[in-house]
C-alpha positions, 0 to 999 in steps of 0.5 A: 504138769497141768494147763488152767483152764483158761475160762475157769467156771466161778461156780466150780464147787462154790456151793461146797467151799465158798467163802460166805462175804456177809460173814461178820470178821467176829464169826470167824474163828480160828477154830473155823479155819482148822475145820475142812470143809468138805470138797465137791470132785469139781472142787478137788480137780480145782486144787489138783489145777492149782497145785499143777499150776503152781508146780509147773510155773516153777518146773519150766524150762527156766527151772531146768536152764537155771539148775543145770548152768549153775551146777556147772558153774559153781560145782557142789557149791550149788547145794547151798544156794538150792537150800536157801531158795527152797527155804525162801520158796517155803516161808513165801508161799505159805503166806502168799496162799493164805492171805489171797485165799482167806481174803478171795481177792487177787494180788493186784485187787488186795493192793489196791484195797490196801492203798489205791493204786498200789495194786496197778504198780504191782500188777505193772511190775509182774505183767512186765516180769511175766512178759520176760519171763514168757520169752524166755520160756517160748525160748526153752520150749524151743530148745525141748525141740531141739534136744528132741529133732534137732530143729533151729530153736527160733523155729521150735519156739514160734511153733510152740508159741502157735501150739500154746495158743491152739491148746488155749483156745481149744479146751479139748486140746488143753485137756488132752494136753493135761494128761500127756504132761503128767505122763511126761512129768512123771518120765522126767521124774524117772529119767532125772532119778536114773542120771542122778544114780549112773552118774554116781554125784559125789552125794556127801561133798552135796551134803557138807555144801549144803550147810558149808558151802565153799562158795556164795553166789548171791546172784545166784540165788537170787536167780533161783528164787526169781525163776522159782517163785519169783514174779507170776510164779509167786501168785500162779497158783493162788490165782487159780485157786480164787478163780476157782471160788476155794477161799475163806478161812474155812479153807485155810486147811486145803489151801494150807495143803496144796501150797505144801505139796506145790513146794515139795514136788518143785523142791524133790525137783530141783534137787534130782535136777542137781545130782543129775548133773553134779555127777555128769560134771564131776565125771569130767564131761565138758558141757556146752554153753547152749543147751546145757541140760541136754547136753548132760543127760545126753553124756549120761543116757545116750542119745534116748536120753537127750530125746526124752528130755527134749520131749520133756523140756518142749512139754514144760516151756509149753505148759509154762506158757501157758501159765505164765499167760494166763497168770499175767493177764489175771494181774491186769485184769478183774474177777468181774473181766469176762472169760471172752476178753480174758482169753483174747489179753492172753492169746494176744500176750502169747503172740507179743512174747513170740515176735520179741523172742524172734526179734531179740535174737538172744540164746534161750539160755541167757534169756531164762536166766535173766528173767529169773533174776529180773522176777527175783528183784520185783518178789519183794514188791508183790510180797510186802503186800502181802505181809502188811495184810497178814500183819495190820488188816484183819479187816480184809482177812474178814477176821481171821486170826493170822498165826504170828509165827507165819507173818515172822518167818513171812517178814523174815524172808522179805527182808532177805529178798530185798537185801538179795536183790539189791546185792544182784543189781550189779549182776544183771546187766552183766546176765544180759551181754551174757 
């Protein structure tokens, strides 16, 4: 798990992988775009931020909310639904990382040389999406606070909001940060694996839900696309890595590679998440409706356990804050915004998202949850975009032979999320009174 820097340096690597824009679109070949260039260590810290940012935009406390309530509420059914959006998270991030990467141009600016103004209507939607989104991720960093002290959860939140902006401002603090959530990432990996094996889940009934499922929940898993790769989260990663001046076809091989690894890390994730607290379930232990997470590792590890997992759930909804941040601003902001403006747009976002956590008075869960189902309605709208790049621009691809198995399987999906959001419509207002 890993914060951006919020300042990130244009010239980071740039002499080793940036794309060269007086390249004609003839002299890009695909043979090109198979070759890696080589990558200078800055330009390797670069990916590695990348990949993390991604990983922990989806790995927040909506990730964790979102797994544990719907594995209490649809049982071993939740298998098919993890499936799927695992799945949906494969095909659109593939797409998302190669057509902003070849092209170096932010989401908004590609929607904006597509049609004229097309790329502010999007940036609208996932800045709204993002700001829901953030709320609810101060909400579950405050919930980490009390699984860990027992704090009220309102203060918990105000306090990581205040702390998010201190390891915003501060690189030195961000850093230090850095490397105690890998730590941390890394005991939640092992505190997820040990639930998962003492709780004994019923792994086979899993297996034949994961392709039979004895229940479909559409809005279910239109939840689990939106908090996983849905809103922000869809160009969190890819932002940072244009940030960081890793574009062009000639990368296609390293942006290619960190978008797989970004999908397994959330996908291995998620499905520890699940057998964790299937076996808690299928023992018969009754969870609570607040904090159910840390409810179900408490019922499985003691008293340790919900400690850890409070430090891990506050370091997740604190980092996610972070990205979430930073992600949004990119969307109402240029390549050619100053680093000082971008970072007071980002500390002052921190700040809105604080004080309509604290006036909405709404439990961190039921927030988490709606904002993964309000991203999964705004995905097909960013991702369209996307795919009309892949498909008819090759001029903003500056050449690049786009493979047509990736832009069938891209326009696949987004068919499929807009027929999932228009399904879950109904659904989400019935969310929010929850």
């Amino acid at each position: 798990m890993n914060t951006p820097n919020p300042e990130p340096t244009p010239d980071s690597g740039s002499s080793a992988v940036n794309n060269d824009s007086t390249t004609s679109p003839e002299a890009v070949t695909q043979s090109d775009a198979k070759k890696r260039t080589k990558l200078t260590g800055s330009s390797r810290t670069a990916i590695l931020g990348a990949m993390f940012l991604m990983a922990t935009s989806s790995i927040g406390p909506g990730f964790i909310t979102q797994t544990s309530v719907f594995t209490v509420q649809l049982g071993v059914a939740f298998a098919f639904a993890i499936l799927v959006s695992l799945l949906v998270d494969i095909a659109i991030q593939l797409n998302v990382w190669r057509v902003l990467g070849v092209t170096g141009l932010r989401a908004n600016e590609l929607g904006n040389r597509v049609l004229p103004g097309i790329g502010w209507v999007m940036a609208a939607f996932v800045f709204v999406g993002g700001l829901i989104f953030n709320i609810g991720n101060i909400g579950g960093a405050g919930l980490g606070i009390n699984a860990m002290l027992g704090v009220d959860a309102r203060i918990g939140g105000a306090v990581s909001a205040l702390i998010a902006i201190v390891v915003f401002v501060f690189k030195s603090a961000g850093a230090a940060l850095d490397r105690i959530v890998v730590a941390l990432g890394a005991i939640m990996i092992l505190l997820m694996l040990y639930v998962a094996i003492v709780s004994e889940p019923p792994i086979g009934a899993a297996l034949k839900n994961t392709v039979l499922p004895e229940q479909v929940d559409v809005l279910v898993i239109t939840t689990l696309i939106g908090g996983t790769v849905g809103g922000y989260i869809t160009f969190a990663g890819a932002h940072r890595l244009i940030d960081s001046k890793i574009t062009g076809a000639e990368n296609v091989g390293h942006i290619t590679g960190v978008s797989v690894m970004s999908v397994i890390v959330t996908g291995i994730m998620r499905v520890l998440l699940f057998l964790a607290i299937l076996g808690v379930v299928a023992g018969g232990v009754a969870l609570s409706n607040d904090n159910t997470a840390a409810d179900a590792f408490r019922a499985a590890a003691g008293e340790i356990g919900l400690r850890f997992f409070g430090v891990v759930l506050w370091a997740a909804g604190l980092t996610s804050v972070i990205g979430a941040s930073y992600t949004s601003i990119s969307f109402v902001t240029t390549q050619k915004t100053s680093a000082r403006v971008r970072s007071l747009l980002t500390v002052a976002f921190i700040l809105v998202c604080a004080i309509a956590y604290l006036a909405l008075n709404k439990a961190p869960q039921t927030l988490l949850i709606f904002a993964g189902a309000f991203n999964g309605l705004i995905l097909p709208i960013g991702f369209a975009v996307v795919m009309w790049v892949a498909w008819a621009r090759r001029d903003l691809l500056h050449g690049y032979a786009y493979p047509k198995w990736l832009a069938v399987v891209g326009t696949l999906t987004w068919l499929l999320t807009i027929w999932l959001g228009w399904k879950s419509l109904t659904g989400i207002a019935a969310l929010w009174q929850g």
